[in-house]
C-alpha positions as MATLAB code, in Angstrom:
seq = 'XXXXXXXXXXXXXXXXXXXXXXXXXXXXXXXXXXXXXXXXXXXXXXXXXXXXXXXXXXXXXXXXXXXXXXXXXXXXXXXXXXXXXXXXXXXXXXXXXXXXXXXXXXXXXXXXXXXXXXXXXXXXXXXXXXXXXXXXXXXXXXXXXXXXXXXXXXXXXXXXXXXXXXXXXXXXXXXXXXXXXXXXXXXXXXXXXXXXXXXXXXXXXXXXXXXXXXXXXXXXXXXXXXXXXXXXXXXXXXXXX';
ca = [
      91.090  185.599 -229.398;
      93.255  183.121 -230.724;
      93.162  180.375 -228.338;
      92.646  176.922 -229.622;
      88.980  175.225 -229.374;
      88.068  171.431 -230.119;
      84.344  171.361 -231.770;
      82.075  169.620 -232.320;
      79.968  169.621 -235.398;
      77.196  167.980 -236.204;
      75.215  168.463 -239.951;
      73.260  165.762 -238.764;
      72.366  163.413 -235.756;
      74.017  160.382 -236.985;
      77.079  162.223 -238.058;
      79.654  163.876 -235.502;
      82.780  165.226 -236.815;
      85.869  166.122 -234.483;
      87.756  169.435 -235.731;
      90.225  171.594 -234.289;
      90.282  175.448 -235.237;
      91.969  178.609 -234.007;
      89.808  181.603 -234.007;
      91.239  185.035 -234.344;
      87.955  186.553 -233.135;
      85.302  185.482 -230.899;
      82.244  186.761 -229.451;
      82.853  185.737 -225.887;
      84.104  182.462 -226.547;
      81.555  181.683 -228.995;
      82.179  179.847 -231.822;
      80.519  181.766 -235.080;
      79.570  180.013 -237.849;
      81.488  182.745 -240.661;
      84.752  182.159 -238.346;
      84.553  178.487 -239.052;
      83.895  179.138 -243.001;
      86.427  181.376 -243.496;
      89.076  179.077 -241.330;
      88.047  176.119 -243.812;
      89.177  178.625 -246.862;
      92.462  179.073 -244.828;
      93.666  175.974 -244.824;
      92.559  174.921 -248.252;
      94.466  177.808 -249.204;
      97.681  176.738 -247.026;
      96.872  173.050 -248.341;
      97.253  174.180 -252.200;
     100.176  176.184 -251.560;
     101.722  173.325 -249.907;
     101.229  171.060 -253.363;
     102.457  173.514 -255.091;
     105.677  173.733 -253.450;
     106.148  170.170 -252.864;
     105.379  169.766 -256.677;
     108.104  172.203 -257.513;
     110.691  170.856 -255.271;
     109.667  167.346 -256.982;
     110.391  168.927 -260.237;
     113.847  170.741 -259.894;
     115.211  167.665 -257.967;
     114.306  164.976 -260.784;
     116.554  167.085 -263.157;
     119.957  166.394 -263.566;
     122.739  168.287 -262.074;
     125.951  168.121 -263.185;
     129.082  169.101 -260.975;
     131.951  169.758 -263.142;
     136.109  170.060 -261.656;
     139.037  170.379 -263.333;
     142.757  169.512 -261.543;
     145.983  169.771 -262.840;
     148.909  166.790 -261.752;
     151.307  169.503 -260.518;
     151.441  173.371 -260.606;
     154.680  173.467 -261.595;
     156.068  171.506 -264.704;
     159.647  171.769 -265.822;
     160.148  173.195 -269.561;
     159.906  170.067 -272.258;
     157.977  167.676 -269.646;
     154.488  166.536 -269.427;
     151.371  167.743 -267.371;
     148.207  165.847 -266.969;
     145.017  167.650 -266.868;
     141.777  165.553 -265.544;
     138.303  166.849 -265.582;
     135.502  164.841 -263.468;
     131.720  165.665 -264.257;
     129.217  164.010 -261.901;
     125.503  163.624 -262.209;
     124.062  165.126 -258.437;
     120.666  165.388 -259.756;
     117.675  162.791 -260.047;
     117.412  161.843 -263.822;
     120.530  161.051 -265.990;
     121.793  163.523 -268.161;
     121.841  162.679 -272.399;
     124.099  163.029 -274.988;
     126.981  164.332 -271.919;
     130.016  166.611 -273.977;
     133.435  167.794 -272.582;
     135.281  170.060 -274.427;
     138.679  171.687 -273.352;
     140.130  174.368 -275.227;
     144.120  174.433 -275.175;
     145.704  177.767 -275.882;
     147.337  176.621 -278.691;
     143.484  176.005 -280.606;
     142.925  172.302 -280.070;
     140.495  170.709 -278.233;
     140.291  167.810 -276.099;
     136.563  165.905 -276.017;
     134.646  163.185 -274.364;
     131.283  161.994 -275.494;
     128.904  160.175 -272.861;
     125.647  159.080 -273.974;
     123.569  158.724 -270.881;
     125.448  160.005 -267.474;
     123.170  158.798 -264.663;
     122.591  159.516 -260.926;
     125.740  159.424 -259.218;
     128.131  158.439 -262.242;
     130.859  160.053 -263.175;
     132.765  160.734 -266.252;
     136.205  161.277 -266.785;
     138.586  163.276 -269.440;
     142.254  162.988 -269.050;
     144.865  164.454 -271.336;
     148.772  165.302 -270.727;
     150.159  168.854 -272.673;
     153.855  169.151 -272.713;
     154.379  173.040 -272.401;
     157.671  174.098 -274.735;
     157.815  177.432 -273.813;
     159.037  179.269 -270.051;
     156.494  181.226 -268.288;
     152.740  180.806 -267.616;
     151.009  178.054 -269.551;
     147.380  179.611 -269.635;
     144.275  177.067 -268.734;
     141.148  177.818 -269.168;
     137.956  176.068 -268.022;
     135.969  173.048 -269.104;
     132.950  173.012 -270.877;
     129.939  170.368 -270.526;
     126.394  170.151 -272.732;
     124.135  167.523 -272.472;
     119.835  167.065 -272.930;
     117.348  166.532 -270.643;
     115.933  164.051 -272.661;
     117.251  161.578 -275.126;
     117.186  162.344 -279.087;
     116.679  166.246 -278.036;
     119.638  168.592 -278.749;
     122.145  169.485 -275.812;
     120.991  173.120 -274.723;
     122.115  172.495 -271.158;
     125.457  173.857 -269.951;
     127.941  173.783 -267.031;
     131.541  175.028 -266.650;
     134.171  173.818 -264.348;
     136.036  175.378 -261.884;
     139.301  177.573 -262.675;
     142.890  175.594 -261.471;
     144.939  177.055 -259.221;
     141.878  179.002 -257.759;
     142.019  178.620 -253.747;
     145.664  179.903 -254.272;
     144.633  183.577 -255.475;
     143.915  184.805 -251.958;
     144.776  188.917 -251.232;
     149.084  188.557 -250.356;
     149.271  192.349 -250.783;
     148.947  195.750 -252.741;
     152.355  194.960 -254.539;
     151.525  191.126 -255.401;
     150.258  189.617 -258.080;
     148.133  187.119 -257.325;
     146.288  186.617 -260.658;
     149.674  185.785 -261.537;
     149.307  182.068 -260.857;
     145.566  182.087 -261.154;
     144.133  179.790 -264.466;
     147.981  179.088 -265.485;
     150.674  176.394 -264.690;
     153.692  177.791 -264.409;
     156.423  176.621 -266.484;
     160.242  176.629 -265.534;
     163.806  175.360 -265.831;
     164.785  171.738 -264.422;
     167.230  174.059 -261.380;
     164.145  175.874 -260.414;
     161.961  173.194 -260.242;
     164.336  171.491 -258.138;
     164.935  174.283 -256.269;
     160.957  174.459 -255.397;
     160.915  170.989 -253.671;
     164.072  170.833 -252.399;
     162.865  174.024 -250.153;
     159.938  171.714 -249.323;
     162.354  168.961 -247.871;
     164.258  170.893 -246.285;
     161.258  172.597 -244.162;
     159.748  169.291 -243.515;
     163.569  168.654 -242.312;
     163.722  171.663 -239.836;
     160.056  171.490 -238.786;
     160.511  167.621 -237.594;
     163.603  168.636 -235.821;
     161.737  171.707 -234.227;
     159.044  169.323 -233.287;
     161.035  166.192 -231.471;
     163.497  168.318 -229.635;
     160.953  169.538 -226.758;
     159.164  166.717 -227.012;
     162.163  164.665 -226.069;
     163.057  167.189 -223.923;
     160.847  166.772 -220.862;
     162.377  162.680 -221.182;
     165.839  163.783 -220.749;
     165.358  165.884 -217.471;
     163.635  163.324 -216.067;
     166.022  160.459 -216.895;
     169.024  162.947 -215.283;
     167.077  163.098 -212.541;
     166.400  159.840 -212.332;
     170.367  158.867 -211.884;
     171.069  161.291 -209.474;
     168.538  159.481 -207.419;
     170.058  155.955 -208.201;
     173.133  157.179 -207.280;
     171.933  158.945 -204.006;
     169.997  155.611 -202.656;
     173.100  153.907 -203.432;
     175.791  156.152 -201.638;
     173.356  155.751 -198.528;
     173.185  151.416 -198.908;
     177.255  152.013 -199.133;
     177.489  154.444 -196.065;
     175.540  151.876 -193.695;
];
């Protein structure tokens, strides 16, 4: 039972067909002839479910798919200045994408929009804008919005939404931490905080380089000591003879 047979069928003389089958069940090796009907129903069975799949594969992948991020030029932004916002949609999918839409919503009830007629396979599209915050504190940001068609003329009932800003930072720091504090907002301060901020960065970049090249140098050092203490013994011994 189950072992693989090679047979050899023949509905006529002049005709000889070459099959391989599995049987589940045999009589004594015996090939039956309802064992060979019902494995022919098998595998057109397993052969339509095959097309089937493949078909629907086919079909999801020839849509479009539209990858939407949003970035911010710096997390920080001193009080009065100017922040650039950019959101990037590309087209992963297949087909292109029709009548393409971006719409940002500031918090203060404007929007900022980019039309695209046809966004194909691997094109991008790009919306910039720059917001100059007035006010200390968190600027709130809130996501991108994208609609487009499948097809051109029909009405954009497709939608995708871009990431929040700020995101990988709102990792678990503790039960007394905020850490939706920074989460979907750039944070706006004074001109001696800013400063402040990336003068702390300089001056770890400052420490860490100095941490960094004094035992690597160090192992040079020893050996050039070591070094002139031998000079100097092979030349007391030239002197002595």
């Amino acid at each position: 039972a189950g072992r693989l047979y090679r047979v050899r069928r023949s509905a006529e003389e002049r005709c000889l067909n070459f099959v391989w089958i599995v049987l589940q069940e045999t009589n004594k090796g015996k090939i039956k002839k309802g064992n060979m009907q019902a494995m022919r129903w098998v595998l057109v069975v397993f052969a339509l479910l095959a097309a089937t799949a493949v078909g629907s594969l086919a079909q999801s992948d020839a849509l479009p798919f539209l990858f939407v991020s949003k970035s911010v030029s710096d997390d920080y932004v001193v009080v009065g200045s100017s922040v650039e916002f950019t959101v990037t949609v590309h087209n992963y999918g297949q087909s292109p994408a029709m009548n393409v839409t971006i719409t940002d919503l500031l918090v203060d009830g404007t929007t900022r929009t980019k039309r695209v007629d046809i966004l194909s396979f691997g094109e991008s599209a790009v919306l910039k804008y720059t917001v100059t915050p007035k006010d200390l504190g968190n600027y709130a940001v809130g996501v991108a919005e994208v609609t487009y068609s499948l097809q051109q003329g029909r009405p954009a009932t497709q939608t995708a939404y871009s990431n929040i800003i700020r995101e990988g930072n709102a990792y678990f720091l503790g039960e007394s931490y905020d850490d939706e504090s920074f989460r979907g907002v750039v944070s706006v301060v004074t001109r001696d905080r800013y400063d402040r901020l990336h003068k702390r960065y300089a001056r770890e970049i400052v420490a860490y380089s100095l941490l960094c090249v004094i035992p690597a140098l160090f192992p040079f050092f020893v050996y050039r000591a070591e070094q002139s203490q031998v000079d100097l013994l092979i030349r007391r011994s030239k002197l002595a003879k």
